[in-house]
C-alpha positions, -999 to +999 in steps of 0.1 A: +000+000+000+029+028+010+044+017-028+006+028-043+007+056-020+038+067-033+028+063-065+000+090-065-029+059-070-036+064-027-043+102-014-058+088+017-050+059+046-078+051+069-070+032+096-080+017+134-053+028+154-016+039+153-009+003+170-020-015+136-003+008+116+037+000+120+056-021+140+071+005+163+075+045+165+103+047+141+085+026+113+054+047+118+072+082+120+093+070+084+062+062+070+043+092+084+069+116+071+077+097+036+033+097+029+032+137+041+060+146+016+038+127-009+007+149+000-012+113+016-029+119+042-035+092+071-061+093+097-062+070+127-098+062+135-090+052+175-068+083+182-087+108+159-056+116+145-051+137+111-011+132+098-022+167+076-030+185+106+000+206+123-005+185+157-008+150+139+034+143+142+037+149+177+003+130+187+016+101+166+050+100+181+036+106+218+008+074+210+031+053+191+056+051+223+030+046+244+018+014+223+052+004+214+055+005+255+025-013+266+030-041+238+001-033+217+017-037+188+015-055+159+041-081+145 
């Protein structure tokens, strides 16, 4: 999906949580980062979290430790 994003065919990724997402924070920070330089737009349904909007990076990172922490994460 990131390769279809990248490719201009995705402008949008919905998904559950920041948990389901990526592996850990780093993976989901790259991947946040490399999507908003591509103008793609990912919204966490759970967290109500908008990676367009100017607060979206720092939520994401604060959340993503958190999870990565508690062991909510997927594998």
């Amino acid at each position: 999906m990131i390769d279809e994003c990248m490719a201009g065919r995705i402008d949008m990724v919905i998904t559950k949580s920041i948990s389901r997402f990526a592996r850990n924070t780093l993976d989901t920070l790259k991947y946040v980062r490399q999507l908003k330089e591509k103008g793609v737009a990912i919204f966490f349904e759970k967290e109500s979290v908008n990676t367009l909007d100017s607060k979206g990076e720092f939520l994401i990172t604060l959340l993503g430790s958190l999870a990565q922490e508690s062991g909510t994460t997927v594998r």
